[in-house]
N, C-alpha and C positions, 0 to 999 in steps of 0.2 A: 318363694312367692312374695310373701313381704319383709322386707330387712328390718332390724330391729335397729333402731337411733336412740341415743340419748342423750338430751337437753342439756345443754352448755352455758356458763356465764354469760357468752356472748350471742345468745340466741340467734344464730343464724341458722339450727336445725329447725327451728320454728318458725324464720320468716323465710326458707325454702319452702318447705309443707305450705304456706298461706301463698306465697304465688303462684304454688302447684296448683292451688284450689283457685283461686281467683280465675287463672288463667283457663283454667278446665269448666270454667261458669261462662266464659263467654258465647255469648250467643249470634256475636256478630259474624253475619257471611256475605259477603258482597249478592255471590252466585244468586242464594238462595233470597236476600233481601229483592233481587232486579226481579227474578219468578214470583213473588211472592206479590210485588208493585205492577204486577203484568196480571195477575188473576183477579189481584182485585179493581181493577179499572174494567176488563173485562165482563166480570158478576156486574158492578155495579152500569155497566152500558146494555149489557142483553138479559140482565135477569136472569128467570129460569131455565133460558136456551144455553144457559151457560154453563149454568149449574147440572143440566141433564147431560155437555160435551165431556162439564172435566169429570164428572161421575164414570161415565163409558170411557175414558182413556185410562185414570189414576187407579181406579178402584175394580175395571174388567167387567160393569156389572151395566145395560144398558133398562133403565126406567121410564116405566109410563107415566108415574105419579112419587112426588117426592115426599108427601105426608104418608105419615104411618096410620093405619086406620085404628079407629077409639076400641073397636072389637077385638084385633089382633092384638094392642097392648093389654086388655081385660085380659084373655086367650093367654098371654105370657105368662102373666100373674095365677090364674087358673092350671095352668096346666105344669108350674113347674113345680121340682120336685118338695115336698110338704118342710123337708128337713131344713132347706136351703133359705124357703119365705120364712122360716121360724126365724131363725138366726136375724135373716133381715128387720122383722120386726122388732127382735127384741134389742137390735141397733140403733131402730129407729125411735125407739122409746130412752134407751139412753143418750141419743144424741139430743131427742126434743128435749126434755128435761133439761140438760146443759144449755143449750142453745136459750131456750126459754127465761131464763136469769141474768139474759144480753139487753133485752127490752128496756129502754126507753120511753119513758113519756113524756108529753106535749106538756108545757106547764105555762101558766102565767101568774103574771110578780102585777097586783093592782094594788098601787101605791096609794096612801094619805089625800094627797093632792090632786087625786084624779089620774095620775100617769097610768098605761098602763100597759106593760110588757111582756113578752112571750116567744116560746120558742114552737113550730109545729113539728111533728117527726111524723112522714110517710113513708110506705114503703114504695120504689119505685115501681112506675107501671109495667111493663115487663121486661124482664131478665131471659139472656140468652145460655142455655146451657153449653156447651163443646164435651161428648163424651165418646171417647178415642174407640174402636173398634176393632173386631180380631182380635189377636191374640192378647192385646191390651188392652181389654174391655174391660173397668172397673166397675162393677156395681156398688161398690164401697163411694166410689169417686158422686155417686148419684144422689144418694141419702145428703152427704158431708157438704154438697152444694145448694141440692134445691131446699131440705129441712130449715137451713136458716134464712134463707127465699120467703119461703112461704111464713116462718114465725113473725119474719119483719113487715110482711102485709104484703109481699109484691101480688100485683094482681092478677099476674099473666106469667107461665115459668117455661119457653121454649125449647127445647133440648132438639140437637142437633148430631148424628152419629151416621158416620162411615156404614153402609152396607157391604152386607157380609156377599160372597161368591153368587148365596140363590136369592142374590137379590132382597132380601131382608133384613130385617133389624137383630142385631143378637138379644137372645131372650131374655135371657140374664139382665140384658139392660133394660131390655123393655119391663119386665119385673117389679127391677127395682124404679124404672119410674111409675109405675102405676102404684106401690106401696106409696111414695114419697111426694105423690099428686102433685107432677108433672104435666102441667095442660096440653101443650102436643109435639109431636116427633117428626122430625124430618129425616129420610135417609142424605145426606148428604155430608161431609166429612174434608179435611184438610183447610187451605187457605181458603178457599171457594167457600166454604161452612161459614167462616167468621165475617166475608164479604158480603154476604147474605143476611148476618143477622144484623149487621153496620149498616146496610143502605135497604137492605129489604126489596125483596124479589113480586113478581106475580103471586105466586103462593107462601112466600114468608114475610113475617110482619119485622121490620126492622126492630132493634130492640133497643134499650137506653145502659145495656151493662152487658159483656160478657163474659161467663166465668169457667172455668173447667182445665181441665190439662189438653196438653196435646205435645204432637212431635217441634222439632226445628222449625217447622214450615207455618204452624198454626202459632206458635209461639210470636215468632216473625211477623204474622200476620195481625194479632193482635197490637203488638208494641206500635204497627203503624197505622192502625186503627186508633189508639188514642187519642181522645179530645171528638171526633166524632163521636164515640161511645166511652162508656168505662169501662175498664178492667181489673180482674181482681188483680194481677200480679204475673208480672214476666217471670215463669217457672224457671229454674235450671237442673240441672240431675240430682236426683235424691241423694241426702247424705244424713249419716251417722256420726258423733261423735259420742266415746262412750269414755269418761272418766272411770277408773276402777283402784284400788285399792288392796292389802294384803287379802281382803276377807271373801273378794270378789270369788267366784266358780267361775275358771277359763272356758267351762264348759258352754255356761249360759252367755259368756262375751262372747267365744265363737259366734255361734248359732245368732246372736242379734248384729253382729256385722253383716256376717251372711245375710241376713233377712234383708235388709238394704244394698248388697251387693247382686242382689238377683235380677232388682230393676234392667239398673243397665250398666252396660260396660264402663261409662263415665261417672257411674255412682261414686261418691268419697267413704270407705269406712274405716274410723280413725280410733285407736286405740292411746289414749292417755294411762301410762299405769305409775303407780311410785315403787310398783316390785317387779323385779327383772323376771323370778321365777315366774310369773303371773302371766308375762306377756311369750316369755319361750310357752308355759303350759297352751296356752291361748291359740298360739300360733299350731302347736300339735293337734289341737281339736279342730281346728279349721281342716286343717286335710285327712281329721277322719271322718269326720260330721259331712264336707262337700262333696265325698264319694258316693253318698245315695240319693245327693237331691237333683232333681228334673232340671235345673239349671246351672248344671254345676260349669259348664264353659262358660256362661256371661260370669258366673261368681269370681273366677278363678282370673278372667281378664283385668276384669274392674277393680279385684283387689291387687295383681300385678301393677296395673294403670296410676289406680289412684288410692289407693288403701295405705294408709301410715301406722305404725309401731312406735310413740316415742315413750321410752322411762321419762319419768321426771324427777326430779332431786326431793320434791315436796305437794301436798296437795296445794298450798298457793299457787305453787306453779304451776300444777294444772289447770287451776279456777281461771289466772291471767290468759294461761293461752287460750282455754273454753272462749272465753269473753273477746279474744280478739277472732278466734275465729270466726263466732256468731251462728254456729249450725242452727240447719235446721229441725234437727231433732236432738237430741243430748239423754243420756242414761245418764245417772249418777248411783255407781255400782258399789257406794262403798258404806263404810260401816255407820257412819248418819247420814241417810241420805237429806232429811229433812235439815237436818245442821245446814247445809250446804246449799239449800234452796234459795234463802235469800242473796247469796252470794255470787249466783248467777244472773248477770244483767243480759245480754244478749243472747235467746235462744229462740226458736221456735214453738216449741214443746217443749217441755221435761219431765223425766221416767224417774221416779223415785224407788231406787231400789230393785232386788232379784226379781222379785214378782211381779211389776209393773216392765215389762217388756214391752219394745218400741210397735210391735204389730197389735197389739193391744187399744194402739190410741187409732192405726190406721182403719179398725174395723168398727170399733165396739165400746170403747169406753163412756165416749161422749165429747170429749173435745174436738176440732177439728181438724182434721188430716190436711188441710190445704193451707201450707206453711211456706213463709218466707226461705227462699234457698241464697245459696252464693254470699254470704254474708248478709245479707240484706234485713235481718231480724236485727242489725244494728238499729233499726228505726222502721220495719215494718211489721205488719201482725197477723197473728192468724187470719182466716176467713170469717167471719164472724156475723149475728144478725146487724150491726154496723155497715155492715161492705153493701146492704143491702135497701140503705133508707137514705135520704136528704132529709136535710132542716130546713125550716123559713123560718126568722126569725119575724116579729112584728110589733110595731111602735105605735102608740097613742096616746099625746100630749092633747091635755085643755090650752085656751089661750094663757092662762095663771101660766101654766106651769113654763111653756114656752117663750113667755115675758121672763119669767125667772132665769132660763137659760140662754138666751138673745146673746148676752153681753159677752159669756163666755164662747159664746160659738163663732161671733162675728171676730173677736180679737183673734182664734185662732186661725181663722178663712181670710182674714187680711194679710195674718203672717205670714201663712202660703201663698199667697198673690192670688187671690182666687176671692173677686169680689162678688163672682156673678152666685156665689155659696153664701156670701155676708149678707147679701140683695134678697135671695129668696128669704131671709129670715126676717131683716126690716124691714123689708113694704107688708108685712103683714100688720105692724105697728104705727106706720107712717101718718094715718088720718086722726091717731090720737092727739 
């Protein structure tokens, strides 16, 4: 299934594995970019006749009305099972509480001299949800988006999801948006979804951000949405990177690749170890632990595909290559895991230790699940109440204070040749 490699002086085991990964991150497809540039000129010319065509072709399901009614989503939350809304909630309290210590306040700096300076922090007015449908239907994915929506102030939280066969919303999601006070739901799903909440239809309100997962197509759609709207983050396949150690349990390394490899087949689940026995043991659990899980063909593809084995000669050498990798989730399975926290610059998340296993952070702990992939935690970040506000900043000088500063602003607005900057500041002074 997966070969075991070991790290050499001349790292080229390791800069094969990053172009395996790089190259397994890209998202570009001519095909799928021209479809993609064809549905959304389409949505945005016919609106909702558009959106009711590619509903009845994509998804098999033909609709009278694409809003979800306010009764039905109560009716979700009402009627599903007691055990499942617990779990939810007691998610949704761990995630507000984290999320909640993200906040931001408005401030201002009133100076001696009269100046007086400031920053404002709003939440934006509405945010568009994308939550994928079927058999991919996250309720996790619902909490982890709109919770820090709603903490940062946004005013208005639109969610948008694929109808199921009888023509309805899956419950599950309807559920979790009504815990998560979600203001309203559209059956609608794929490229068409995201052109919808970018230019906004007859019945949906365009929106100023959209965030959520989706497939190639929604992905797509968004990256070319940019600058019309914002977005949280062009996804790529979920990945694992798990550093481990003598002291590690193969047993619990198995089982947390797995957990990532059940996504999907172009999932990475990568194994760093500095003992050989560790990763033979490792590799032995993985094909007895895969035999009874409900996904064991995508696991079995994806860590064929894209799954790595490498020994290393030393824990630095694992740290370096962690850091170039840049995963988006990271375990550190070894004997301090906290020793090694600082040492970690590039990740998405990080799992300290046996018991903080990586499905842990995807449902329930409180941080959030919607994480930089493909490298890209070299310089991006979680989803956070941030991804959810704008600043203005704002300025007010007395005349004092702005005679004070004259002389240096004009010198620097001459030096850039840029007189008609020097002008607005001396004709304020000129009749003295």
């Amino acid at each position: 299934m997966i070969e075991i490699n070991r790290a050499k002086a001349d790292g080229i085991v390791e800069r094969e594995l990053l172009a395996q990964l790089r190259e397994r991150g890209e998202e570009t497809n001519a095909i799928v970019t021209q479809r993609v540039t064809e549905i959304l000129a389409t949505v945005k010319q016919n609106g909702d006749a558009a959106l009711f065509d590619y509903t009845k072709r994509f998804d098999g399901v033909e609709l009278e009305c694409l809003e979800v009614p306010r009764e039905e989503i109560n009716d979700a939350l009402t009627n599903a099972d007691s055990r499942f809304t617990d779990a939810l909630l007691n998610a949704l309290e761990n995630i507000s509480n984290f999320h909640n210590r993200q906040k931001h306040q408005s401030f201002i700096d009133a100076r001696p001299d009269g100046t007086i300076l400031g920053q404002r922090v709003r939440g934006l007015k509405r945010v568009g949800l994308y939550v994928p449908g079927g058999r991919a239907a996250y309720p996790s994915s619902v909490l982890m988006n709109a919770v820090p929506a709603k903490i940062a102030g946004v005013e208005e939280l639109i969610m948008v999801t694929p109808p199921s066969k009888n023509g309805k919303a899956n419950p599950d999601i309807l559920a979790a948006a009504a815990i998560a006070g979600v203001d309203r739901v559209f059956l609608v799903g794929g490229a068409q979804a995201v052109a919808a909440l970018t230019y906004g239809t007859e019945s949906i309100p365009k929106v100023d951000k959209i965030v959520g997962p989706g497939n190639i197509y929604v992905a797509t759609a968004k990256r070319l949405v940019y600058g019309n709207v914002d977005i949280d983050m062009i996804a790529g396949p979920s990945e694992i990177l798990v550093l481990a150690d003598s002291t590690a349990d193969p047993a619990y390394l198995a089982a947390d690749l797995m957990s990532q490899a059940e996504h999907d087949p172009l999932a990475a689940s990568i194994l760093l170890t500095t003992d050989e026995n560790i990763a033979e043991q490792t590799l032995a659990e993985v094909e007895r632990q895969m035999q009874k899980l409900s996904r064991k063909d995508i696991i079995e593809k994806s860590l064929k595909d894209c799954g790595a084995v490498i020994v290393c000669r030393s824990l630095d050498e694992m740290v370096d290559i962690a850091n170039e990798i840049a995963p988006e989730h990271i375990e550190l399975m070894v004997e301090n895991p906290m020793g090694l926290l600082g040492r970690i610059d590039n990740a998405g998340s990080i799992f300290l230790g046996k018991y903080s296993p990586e499905p842990l952070g995807d449902y329930y702990a409180g941080p959030n699940h919607v994480l930089p992939t493909s490298g890209t935690a070299r310089f991006f970040s979680p989803l956070s109440v941030d991804s959810f506000v704008k600043r203005s900043s704002f300025i007010s000088y007395t005349r004092e204070a702005l005679a004070e500063a004259c002389g240096d602003i004009t010198v620097i607005a001459e030096r850039e040749g840029l007189t008609a900057h020097a002008n607005s500041i001396t004709v304020r002074f000129e009749k003295e």
